[in-house]
N, CA, C and O atoms as a CHARMM CRD file, in Angstrom:
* protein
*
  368
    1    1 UNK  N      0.84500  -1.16900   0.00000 PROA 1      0.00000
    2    1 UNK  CA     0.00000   0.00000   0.00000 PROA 1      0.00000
    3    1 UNK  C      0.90300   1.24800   0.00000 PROA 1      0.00000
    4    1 UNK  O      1.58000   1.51100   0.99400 PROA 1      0.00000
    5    2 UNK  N      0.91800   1.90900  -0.94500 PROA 2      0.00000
    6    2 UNK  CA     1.50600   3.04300  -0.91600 PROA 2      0.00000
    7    2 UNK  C      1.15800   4.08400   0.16400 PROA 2      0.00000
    8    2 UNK  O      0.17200   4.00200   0.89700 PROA 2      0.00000
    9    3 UNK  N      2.10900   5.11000   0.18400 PROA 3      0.00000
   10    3 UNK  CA     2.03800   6.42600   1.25200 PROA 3      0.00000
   11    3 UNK  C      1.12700   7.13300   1.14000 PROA 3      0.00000
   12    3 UNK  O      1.05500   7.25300  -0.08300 PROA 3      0.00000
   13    4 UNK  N     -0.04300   7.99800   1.76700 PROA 4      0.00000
   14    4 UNK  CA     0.00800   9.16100   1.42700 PROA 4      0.00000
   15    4 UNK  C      0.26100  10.10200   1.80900 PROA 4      0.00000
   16    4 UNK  O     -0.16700  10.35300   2.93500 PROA 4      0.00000
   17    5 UNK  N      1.10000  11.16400   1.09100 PROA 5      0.00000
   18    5 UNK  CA     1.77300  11.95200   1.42500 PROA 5      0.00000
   19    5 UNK  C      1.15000  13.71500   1.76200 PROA 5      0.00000
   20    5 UNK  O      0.83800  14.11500   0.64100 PROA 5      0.00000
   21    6 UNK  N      0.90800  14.67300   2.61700 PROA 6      0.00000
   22    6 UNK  CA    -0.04800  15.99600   2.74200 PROA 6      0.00000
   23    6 UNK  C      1.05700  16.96800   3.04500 PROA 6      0.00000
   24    6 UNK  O      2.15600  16.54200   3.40000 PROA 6      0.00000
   25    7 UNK  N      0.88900  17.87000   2.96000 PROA 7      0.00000
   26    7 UNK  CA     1.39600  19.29500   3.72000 PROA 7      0.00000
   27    7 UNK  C      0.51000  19.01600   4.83600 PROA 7      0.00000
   28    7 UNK  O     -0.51500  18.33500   4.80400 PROA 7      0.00000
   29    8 UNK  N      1.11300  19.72800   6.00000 PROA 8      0.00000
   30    8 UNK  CA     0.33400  19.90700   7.33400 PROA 8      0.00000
   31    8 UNK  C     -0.75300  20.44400   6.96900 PROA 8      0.00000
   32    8 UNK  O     -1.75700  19.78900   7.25000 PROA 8      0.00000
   33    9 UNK  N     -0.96500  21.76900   6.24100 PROA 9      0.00000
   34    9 UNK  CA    -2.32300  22.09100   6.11900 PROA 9      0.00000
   35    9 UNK  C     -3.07400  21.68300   5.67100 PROA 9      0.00000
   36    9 UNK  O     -4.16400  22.21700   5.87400 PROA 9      0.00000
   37   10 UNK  N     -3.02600  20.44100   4.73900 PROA 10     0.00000
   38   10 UNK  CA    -4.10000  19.37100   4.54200 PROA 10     0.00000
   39   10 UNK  C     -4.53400  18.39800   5.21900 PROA 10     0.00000
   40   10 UNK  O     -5.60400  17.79400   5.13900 PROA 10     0.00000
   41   11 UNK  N     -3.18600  18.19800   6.25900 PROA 11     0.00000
   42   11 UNK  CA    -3.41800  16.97600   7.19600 PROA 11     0.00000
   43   11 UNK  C     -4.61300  17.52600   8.41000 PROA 11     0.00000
   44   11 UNK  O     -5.51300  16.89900   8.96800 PROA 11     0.00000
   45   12 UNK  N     -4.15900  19.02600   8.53200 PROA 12     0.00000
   46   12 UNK  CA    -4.73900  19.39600   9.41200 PROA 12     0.00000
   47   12 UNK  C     -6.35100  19.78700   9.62600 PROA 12     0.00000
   48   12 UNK  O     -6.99800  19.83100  10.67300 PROA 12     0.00000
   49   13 UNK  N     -6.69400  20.01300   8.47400 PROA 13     0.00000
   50   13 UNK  CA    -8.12300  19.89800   7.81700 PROA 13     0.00000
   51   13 UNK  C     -8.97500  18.63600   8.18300 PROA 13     0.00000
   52   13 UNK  O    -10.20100  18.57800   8.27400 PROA 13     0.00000
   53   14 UNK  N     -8.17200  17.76300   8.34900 PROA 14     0.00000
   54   14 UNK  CA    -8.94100  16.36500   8.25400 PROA 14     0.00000
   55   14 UNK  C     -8.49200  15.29500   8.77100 PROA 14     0.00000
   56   14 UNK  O     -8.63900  14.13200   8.39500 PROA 14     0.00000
   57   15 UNK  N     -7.78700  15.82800   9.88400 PROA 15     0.00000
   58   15 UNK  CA    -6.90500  15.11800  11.46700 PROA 15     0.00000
   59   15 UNK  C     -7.55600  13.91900  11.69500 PROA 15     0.00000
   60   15 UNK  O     -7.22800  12.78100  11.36000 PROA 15     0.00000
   61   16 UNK  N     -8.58100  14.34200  12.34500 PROA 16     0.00000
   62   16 UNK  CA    -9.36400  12.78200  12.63300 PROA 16     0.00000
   63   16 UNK  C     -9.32400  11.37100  11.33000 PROA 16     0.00000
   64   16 UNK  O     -8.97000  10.21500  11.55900 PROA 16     0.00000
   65   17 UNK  N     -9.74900  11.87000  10.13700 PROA 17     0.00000
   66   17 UNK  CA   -10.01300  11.27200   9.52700 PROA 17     0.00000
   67   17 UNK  C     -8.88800  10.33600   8.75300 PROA 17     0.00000
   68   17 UNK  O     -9.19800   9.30800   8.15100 PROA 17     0.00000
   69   18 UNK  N     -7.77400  10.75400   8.83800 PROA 18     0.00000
   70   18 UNK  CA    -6.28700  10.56700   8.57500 PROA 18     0.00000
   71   18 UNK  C     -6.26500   9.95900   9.68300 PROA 18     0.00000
   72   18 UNK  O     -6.55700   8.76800   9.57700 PROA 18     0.00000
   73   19 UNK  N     -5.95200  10.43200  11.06100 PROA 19     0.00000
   74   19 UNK  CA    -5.52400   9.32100  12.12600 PROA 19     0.00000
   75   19 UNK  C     -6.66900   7.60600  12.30400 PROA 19     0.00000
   76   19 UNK  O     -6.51100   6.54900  12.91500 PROA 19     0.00000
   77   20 UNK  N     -7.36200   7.96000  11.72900 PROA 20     0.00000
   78   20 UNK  CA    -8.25000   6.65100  11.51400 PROA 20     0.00000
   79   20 UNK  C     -7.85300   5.77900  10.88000 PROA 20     0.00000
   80   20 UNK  O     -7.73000   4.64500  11.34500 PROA 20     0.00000
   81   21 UNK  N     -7.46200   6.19600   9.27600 PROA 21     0.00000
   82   21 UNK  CA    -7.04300   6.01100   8.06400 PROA 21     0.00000
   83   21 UNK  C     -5.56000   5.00100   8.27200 PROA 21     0.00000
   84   21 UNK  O     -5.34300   3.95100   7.66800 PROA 21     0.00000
   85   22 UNK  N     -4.47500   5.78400   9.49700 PROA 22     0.00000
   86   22 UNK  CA    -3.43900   4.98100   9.48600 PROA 22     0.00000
   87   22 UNK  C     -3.89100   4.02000  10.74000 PROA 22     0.00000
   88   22 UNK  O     -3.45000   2.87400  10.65900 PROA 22     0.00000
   89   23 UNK  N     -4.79200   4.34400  12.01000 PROA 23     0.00000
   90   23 UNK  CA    -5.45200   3.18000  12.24800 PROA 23     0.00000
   91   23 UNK  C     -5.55300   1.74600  11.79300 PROA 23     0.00000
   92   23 UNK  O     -5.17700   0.69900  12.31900 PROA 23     0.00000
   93   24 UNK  N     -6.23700   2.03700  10.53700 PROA 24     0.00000
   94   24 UNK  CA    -6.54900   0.80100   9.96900 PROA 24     0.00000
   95   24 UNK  C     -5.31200   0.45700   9.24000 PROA 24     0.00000
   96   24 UNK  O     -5.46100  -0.37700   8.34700 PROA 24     0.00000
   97   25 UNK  N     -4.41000   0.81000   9.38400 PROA 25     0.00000
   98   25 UNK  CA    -2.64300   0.30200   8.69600 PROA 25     0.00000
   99   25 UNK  C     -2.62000   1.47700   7.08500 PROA 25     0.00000
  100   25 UNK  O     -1.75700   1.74900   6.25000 PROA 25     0.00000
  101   26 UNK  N     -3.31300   1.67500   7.19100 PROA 26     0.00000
  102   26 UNK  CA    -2.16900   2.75200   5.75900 PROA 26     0.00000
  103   26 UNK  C     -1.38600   3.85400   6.24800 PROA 26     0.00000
  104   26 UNK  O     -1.74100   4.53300   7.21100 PROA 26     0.00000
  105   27 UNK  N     -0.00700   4.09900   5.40400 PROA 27     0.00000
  106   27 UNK  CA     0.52800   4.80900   6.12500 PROA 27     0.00000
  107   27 UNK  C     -0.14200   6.34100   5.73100 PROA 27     0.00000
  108   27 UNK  O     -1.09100   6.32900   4.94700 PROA 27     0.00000
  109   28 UNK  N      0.18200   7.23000   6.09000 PROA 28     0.00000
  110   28 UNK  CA    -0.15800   8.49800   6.01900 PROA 28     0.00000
  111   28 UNK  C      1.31800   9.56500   6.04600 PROA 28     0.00000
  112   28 UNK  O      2.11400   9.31200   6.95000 PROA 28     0.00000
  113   29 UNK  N      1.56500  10.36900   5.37800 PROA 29     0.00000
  114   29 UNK  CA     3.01200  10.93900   5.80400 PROA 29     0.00000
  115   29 UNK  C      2.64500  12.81200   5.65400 PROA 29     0.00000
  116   29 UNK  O      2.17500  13.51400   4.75900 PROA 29     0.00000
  117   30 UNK  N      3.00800  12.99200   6.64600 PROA 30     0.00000
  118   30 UNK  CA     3.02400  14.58900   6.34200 PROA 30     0.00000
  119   30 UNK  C      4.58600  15.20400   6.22700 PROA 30     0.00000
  120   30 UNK  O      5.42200  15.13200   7.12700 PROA 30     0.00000
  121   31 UNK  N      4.75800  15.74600   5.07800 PROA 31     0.00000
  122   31 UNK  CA     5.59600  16.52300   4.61400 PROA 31     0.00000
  123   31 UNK  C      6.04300  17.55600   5.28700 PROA 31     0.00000
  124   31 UNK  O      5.38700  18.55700   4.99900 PROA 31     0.00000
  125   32 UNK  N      7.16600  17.82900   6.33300 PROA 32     0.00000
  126   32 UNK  CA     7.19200  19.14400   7.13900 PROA 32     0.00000
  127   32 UNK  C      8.81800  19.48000   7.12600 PROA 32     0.00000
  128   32 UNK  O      9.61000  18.61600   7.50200 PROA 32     0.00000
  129   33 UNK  N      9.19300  20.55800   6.75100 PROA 33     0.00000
  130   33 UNK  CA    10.21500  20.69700   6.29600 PROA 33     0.00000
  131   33 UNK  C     11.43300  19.85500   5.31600 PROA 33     0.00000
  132   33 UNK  O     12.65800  19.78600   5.41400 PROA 33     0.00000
  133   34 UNK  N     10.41000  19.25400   4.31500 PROA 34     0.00000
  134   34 UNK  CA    11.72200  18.37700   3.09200 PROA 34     0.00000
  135   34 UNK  C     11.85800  16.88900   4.12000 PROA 34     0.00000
  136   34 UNK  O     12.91400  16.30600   3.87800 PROA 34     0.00000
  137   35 UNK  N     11.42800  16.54000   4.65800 PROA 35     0.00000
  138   35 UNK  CA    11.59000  15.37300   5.59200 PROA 35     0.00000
  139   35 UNK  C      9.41300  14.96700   5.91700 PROA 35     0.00000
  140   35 UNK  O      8.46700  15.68800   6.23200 PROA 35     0.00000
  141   36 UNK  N      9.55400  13.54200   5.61500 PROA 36     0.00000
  142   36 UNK  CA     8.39000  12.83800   5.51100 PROA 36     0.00000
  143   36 UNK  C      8.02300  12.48300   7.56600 PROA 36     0.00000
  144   36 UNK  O      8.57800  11.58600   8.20100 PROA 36     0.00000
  145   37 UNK  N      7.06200  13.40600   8.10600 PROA 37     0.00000
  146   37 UNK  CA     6.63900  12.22700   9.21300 PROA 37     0.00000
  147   37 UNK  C      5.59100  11.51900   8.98100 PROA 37     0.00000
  148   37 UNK  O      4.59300  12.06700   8.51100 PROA 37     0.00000
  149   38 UNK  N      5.60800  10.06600   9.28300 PROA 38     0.00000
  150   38 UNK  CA     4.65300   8.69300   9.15700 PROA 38     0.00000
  151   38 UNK  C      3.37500   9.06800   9.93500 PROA 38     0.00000
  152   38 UNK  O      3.40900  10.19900  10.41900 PROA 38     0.00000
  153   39 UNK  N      2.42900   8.46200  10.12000 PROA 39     0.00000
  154   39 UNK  CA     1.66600   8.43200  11.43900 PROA 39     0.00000
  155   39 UNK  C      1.08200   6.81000  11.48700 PROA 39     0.00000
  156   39 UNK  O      0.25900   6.22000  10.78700 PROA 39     0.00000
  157   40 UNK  N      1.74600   6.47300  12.41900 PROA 40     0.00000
  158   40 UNK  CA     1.08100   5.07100  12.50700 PROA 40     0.00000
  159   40 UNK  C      1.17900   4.99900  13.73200 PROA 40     0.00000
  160   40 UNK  O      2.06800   5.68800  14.23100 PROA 40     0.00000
  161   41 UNK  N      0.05200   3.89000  14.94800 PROA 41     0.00000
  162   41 UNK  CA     0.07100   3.52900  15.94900 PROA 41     0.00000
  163   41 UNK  C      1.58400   2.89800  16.23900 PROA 41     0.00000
  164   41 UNK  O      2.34800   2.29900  15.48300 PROA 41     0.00000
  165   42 UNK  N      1.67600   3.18100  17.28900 PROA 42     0.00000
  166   42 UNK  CA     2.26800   2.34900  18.79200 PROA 42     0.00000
  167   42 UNK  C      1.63000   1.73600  20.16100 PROA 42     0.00000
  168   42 UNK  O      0.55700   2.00400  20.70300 PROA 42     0.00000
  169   43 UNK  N      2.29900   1.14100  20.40500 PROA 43     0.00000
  170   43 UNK  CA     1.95300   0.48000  21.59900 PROA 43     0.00000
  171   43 UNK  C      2.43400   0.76900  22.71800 PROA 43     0.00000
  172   43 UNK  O      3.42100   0.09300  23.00700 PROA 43     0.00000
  173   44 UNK  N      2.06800   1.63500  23.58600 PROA 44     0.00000
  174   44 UNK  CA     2.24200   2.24500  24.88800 PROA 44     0.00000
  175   44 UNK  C      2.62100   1.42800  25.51000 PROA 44     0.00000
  176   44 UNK  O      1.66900   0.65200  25.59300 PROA 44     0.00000
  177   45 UNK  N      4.03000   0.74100  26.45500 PROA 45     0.00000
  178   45 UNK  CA     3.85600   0.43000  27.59800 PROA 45     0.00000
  179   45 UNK  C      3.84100   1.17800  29.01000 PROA 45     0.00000
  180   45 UNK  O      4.05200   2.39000  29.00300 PROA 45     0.00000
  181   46 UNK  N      3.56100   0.40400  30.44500 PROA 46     0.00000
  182   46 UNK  CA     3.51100   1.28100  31.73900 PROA 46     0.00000
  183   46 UNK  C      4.68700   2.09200  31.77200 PROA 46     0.00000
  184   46 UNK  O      4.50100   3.25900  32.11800 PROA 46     0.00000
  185   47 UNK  N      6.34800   1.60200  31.37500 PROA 47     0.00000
  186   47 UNK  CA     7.09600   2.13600  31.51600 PROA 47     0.00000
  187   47 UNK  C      7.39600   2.96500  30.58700 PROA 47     0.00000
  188   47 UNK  O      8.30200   3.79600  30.64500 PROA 47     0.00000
  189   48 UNK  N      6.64600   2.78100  29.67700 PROA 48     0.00000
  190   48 UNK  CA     6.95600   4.24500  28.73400 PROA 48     0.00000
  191   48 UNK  C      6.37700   5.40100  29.17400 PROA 48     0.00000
  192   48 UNK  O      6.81800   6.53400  28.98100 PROA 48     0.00000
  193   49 UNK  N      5.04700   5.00600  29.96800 PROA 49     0.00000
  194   49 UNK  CA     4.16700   6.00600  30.40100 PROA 49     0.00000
  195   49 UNK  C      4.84200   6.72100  31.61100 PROA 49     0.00000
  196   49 UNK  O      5.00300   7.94100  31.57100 PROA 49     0.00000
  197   50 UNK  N      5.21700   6.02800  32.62000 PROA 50     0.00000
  198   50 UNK  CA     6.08000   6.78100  33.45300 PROA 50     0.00000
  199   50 UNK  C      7.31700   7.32900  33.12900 PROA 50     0.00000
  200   50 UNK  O      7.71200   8.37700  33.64000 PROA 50     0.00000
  201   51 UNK  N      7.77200   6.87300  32.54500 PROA 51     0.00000
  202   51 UNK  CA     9.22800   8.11400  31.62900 PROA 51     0.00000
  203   51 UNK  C      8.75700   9.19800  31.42900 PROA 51     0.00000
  204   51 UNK  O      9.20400  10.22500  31.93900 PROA 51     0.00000
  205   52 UNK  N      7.76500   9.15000  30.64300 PROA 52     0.00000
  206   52 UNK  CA     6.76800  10.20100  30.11800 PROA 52     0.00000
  207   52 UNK  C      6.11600  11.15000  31.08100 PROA 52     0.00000
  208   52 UNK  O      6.32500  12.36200  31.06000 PROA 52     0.00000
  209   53 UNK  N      5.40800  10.61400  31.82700 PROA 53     0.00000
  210   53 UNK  CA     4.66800  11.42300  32.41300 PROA 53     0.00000
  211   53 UNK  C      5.70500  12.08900  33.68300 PROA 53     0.00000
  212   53 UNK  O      5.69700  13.29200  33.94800 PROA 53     0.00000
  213   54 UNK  N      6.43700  11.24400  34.28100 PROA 54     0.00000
  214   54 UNK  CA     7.06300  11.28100  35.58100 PROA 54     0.00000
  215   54 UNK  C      8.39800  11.77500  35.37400 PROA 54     0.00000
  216   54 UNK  O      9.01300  12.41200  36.22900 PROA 54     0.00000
  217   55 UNK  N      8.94600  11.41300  33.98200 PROA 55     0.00000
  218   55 UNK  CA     9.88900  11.57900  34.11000 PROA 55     0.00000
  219   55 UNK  C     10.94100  10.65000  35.20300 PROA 55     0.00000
  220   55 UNK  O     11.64500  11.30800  35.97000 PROA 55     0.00000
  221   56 UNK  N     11.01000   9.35200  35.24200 PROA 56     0.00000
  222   56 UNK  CA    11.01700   8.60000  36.02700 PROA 56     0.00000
  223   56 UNK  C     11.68800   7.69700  35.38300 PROA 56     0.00000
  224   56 UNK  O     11.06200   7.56100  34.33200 PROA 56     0.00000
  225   57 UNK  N     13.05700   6.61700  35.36200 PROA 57     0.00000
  226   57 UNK  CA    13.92000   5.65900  34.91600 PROA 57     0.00000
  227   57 UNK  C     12.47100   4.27600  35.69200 PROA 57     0.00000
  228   57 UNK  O     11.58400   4.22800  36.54300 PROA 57     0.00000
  229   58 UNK  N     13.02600   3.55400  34.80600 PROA 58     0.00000
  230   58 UNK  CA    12.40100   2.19800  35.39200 PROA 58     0.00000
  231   58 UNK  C     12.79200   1.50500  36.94400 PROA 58     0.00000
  232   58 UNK  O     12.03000   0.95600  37.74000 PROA 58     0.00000
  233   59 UNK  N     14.02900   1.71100  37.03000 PROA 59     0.00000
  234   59 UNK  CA    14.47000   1.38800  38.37300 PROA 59     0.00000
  235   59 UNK  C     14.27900   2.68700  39.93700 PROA 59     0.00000
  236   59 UNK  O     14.39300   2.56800  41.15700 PROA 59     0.00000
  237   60 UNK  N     13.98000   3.71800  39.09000 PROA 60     0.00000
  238   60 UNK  CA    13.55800   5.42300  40.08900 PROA 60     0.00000
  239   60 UNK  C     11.92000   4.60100  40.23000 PROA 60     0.00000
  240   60 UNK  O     11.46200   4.47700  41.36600 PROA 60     0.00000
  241   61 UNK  N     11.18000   4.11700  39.12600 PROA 61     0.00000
  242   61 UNK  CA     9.97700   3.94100  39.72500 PROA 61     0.00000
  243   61 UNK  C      9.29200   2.82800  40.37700 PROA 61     0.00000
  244   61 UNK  O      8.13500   2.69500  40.77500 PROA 61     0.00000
  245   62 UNK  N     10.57300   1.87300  40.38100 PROA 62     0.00000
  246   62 UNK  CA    10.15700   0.89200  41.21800 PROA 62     0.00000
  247   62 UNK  C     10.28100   1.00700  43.47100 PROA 62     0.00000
  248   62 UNK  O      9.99600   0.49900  44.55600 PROA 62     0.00000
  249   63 UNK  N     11.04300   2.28600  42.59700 PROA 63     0.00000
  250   63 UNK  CA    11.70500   2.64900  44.26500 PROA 63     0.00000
  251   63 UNK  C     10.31100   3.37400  44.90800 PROA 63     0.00000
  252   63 UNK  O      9.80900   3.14900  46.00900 PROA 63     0.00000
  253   64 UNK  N      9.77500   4.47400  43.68600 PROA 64     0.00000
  254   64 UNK  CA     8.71200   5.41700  44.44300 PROA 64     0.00000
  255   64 UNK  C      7.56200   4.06100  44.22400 PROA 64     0.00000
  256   64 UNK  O      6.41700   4.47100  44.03200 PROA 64     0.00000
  257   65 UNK  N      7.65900   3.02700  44.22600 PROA 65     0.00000
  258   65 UNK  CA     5.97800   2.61800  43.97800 PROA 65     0.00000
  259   65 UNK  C      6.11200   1.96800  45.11800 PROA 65     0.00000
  260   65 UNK  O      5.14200   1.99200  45.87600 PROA 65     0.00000
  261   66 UNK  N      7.57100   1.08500  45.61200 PROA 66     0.00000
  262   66 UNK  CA     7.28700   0.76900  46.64900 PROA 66     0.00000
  263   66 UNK  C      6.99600   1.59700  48.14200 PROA 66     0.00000
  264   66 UNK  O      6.27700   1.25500  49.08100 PROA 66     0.00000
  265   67 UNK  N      7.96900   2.99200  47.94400 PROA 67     0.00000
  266   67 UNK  CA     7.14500   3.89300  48.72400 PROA 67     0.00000
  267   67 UNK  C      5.91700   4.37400  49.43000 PROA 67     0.00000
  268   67 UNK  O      5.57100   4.57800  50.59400 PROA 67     0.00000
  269   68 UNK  N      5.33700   4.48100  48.06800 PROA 68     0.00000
  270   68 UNK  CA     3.99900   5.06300  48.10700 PROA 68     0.00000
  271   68 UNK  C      2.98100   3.47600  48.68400 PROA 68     0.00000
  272   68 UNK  O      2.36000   3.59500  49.74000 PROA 68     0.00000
  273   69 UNK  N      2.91500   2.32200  48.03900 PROA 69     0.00000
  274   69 UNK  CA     2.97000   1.39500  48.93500 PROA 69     0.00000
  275   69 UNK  C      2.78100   1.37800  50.13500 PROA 69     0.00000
  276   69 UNK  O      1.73600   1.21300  50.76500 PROA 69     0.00000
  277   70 UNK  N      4.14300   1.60900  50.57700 PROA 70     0.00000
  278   70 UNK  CA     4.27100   1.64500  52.40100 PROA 70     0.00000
  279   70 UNK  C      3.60400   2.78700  52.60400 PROA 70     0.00000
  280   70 UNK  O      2.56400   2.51800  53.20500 PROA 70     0.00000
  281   71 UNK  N      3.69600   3.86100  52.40400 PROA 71     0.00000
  282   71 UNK  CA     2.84600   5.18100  53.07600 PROA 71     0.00000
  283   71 UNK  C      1.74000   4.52300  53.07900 PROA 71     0.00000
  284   71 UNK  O      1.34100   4.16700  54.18800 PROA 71     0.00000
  285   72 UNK  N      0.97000   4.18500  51.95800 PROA 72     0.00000
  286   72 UNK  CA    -0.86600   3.53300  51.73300 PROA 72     0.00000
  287   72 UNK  C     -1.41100   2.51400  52.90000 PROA 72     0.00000
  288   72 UNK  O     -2.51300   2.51700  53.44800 PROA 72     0.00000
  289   73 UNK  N     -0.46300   1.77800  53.07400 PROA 73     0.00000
  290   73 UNK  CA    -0.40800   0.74300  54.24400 PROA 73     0.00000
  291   73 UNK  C     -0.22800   0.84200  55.02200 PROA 73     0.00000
  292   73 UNK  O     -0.30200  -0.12800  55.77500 PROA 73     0.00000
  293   74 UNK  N      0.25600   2.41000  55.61100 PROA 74     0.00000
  294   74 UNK  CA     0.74000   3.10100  56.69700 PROA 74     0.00000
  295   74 UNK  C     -0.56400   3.54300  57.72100 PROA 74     0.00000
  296   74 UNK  O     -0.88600   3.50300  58.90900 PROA 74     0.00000
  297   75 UNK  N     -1.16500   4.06800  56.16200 PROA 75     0.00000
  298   75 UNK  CA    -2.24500   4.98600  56.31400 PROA 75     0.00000
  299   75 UNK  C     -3.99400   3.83500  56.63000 PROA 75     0.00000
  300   75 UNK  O     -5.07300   4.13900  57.13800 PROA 75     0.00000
  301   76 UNK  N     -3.57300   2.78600  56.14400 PROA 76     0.00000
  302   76 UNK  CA    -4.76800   2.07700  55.95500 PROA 76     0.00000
  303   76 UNK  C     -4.44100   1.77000  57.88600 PROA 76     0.00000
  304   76 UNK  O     -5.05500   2.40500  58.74400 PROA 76     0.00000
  305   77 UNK  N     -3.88400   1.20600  58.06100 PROA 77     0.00000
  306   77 UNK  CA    -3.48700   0.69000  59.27400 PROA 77     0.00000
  307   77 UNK  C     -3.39400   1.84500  60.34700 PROA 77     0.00000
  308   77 UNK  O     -3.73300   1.63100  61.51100 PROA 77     0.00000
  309   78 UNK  N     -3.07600   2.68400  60.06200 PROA 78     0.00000
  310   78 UNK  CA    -3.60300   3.89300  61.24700 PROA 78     0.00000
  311   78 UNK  C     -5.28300   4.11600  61.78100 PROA 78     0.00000
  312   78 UNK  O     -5.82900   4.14900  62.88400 PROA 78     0.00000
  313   79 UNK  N     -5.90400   4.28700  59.87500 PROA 79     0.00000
  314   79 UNK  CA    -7.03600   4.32600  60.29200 PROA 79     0.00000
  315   79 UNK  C     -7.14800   6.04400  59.18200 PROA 79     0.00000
  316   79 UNK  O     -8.05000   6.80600  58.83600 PROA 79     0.00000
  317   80 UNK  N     -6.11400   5.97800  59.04800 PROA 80     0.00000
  318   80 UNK  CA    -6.04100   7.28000  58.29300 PROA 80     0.00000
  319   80 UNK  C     -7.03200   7.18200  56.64600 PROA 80     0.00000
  320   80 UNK  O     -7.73500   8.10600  56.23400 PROA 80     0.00000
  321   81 UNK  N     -6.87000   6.05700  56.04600 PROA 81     0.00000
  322   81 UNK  CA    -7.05700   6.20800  54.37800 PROA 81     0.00000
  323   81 UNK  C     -8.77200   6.11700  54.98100 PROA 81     0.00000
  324   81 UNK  O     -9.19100   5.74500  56.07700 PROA 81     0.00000
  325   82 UNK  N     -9.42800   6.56900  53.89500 PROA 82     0.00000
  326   82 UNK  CA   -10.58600   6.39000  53.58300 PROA 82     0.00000
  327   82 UNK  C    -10.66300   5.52700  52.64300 PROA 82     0.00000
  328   82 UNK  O     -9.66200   5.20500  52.00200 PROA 82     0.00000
  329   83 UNK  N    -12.13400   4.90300  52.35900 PROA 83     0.00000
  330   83 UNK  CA   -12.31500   3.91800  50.93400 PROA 83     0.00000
  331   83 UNK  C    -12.93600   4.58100  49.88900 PROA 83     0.00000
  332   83 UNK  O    -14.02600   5.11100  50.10100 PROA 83     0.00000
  333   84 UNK  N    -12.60800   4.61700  49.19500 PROA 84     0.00000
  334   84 UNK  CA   -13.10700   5.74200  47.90200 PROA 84     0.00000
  335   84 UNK  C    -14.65400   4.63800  47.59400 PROA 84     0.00000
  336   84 UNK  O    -14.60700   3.47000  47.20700 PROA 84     0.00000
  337   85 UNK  N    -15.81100   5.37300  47.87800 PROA 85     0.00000
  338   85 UNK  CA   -16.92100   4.81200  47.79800 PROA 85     0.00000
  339   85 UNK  C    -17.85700   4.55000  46.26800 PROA 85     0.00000
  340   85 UNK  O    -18.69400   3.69200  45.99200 PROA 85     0.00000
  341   86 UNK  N    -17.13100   6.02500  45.23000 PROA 86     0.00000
  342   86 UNK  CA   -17.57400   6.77400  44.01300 PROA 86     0.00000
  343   86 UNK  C    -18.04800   8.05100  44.26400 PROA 86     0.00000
  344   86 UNK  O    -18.42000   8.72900  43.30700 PROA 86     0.00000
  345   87 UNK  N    -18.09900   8.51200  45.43600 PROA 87     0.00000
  346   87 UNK  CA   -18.31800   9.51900  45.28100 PROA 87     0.00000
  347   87 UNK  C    -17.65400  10.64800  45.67800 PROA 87     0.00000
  348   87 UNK  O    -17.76900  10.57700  46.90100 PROA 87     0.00000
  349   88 UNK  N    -16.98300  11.72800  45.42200 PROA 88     0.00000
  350   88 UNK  CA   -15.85900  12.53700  45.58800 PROA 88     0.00000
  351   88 UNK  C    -16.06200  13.21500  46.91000 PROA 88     0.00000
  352   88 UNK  O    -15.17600  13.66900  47.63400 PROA 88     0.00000
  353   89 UNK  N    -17.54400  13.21700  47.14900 PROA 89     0.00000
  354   89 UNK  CA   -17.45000  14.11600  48.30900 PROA 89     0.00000
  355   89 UNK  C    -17.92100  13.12000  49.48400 PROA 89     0.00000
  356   89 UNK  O    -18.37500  13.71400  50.46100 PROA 89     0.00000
  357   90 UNK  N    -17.90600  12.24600  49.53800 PROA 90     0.00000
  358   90 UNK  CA   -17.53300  11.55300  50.58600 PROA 90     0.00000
  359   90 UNK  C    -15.86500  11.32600  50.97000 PROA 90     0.00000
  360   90 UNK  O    -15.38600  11.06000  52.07300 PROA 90     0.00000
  361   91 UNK  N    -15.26000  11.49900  49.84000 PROA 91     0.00000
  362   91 UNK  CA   -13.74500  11.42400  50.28900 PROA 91     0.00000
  363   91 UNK  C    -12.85300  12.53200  50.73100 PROA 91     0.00000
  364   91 UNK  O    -11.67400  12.44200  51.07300 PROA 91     0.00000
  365   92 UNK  N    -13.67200  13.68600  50.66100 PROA 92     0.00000
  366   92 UNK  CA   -13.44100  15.05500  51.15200 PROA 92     0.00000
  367   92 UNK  C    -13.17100  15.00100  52.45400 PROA 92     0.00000
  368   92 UNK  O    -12.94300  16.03600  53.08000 PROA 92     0.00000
């Protein structure tokens, strides 16, 4: 299956409909400065997400999870945590 290739301002016209498009596996390429970008899915993993979001090495976030962990268990066992019921203002 060949490319297809847009200027941003065409891609941008019709965003959704293009990110669908390479969805279903065709590629899509937008032209942005003499250099082709693709758009095709990836596959997120947890640790990509915490790099990302946290800014966080894989071995930095095994340290804060066990942390946060112990604080939670700290807190359950005091008497401190509440149980999140669904409703926000009961957890107020």
């Amino acid at each position: 299956m060949p490319t297809t290739t847009l200027t941003p301002t065409k891609a941008r016209s019709n965003l959704s409909g293009l990110l669908i498009r390479a969805l279903k596996g065709e590629e899509i390429g937008i032209l942005v400065q003499g250099k082709v970008v693709v758009l095709r899915p990836v596959t997120v993993t947890a640790t990509d997400y915490v790099a990302t979001e946290y800014g966080l090495a894989p071995g930095e976030w095994k340290a804060a999870s066990k942390k946060l962990h112990a604080k939670g268990k700290k807190a359950r066992e005091s008497g401190k945590a509440k149980r999140f019921t669904g409703n926000i203002e009961d957890a107020l």
